[in-house]
N, C-alpha and C positions, 0 to 999 in steps of 0.2 A: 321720100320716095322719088327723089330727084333722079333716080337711077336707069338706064335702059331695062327695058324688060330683062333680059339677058344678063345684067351683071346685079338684078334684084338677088337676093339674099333668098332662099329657101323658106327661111322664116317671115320675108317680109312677105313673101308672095303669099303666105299660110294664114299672116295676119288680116293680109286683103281681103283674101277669096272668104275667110270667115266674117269680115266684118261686112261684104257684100253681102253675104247668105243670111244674116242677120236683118240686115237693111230689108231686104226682099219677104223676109217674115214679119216684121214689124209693119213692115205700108200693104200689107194683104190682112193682119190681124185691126189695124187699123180702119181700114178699110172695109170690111164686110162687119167693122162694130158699129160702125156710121153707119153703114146701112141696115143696121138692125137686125142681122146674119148673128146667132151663135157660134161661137168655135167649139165644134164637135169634136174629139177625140180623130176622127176618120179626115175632119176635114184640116188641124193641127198636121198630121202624120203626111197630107198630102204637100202643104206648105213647103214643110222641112225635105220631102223628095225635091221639089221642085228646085227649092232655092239650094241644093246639094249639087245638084245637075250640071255641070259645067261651071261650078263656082270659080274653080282655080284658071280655066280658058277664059273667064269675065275680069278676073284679076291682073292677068297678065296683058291682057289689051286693054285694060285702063291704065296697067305700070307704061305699056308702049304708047299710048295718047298721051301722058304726063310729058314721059321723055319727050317727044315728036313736041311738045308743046314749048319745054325748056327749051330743046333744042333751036325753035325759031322765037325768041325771045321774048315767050308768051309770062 
């Protein structure tokens, strides 16, 4: 994902935004099991809204922080 945001691939931006939107359900299911929180059907479906929400605008300014990053020879 060396790429600028802009010359990312369709797919890579699809793979991102999903594997952010994952990440985001996993450290909340995670999370409220630590604290001893059931995962409710009601509270599962709220998860999945959440981490849906702007998944692909969270992908593509992490493709643009990567790039800005390569770019100064991080």
């Amino acid at each position: 994902f060396g790429k600028p945001a802009a010359q990312a691939t369709p797919a890579e931006q699809t793979v991102l935004s999903e594997v952010l939107a994952l990440r985001t359900i996993l450290i909340n299911i995670v999370y409220d099991q630590a604290n001893g929180h059931a995962i409710e059907p009601e509270r599962m479906r709220e998860l999945i809204a959440k981490a849906d929400a702007g998944k692909v605008e969270k992908a593509l300014e992490r493709l643009k922080e990567n790039s800005s990053a390569a770019e100064n020879g991080r």
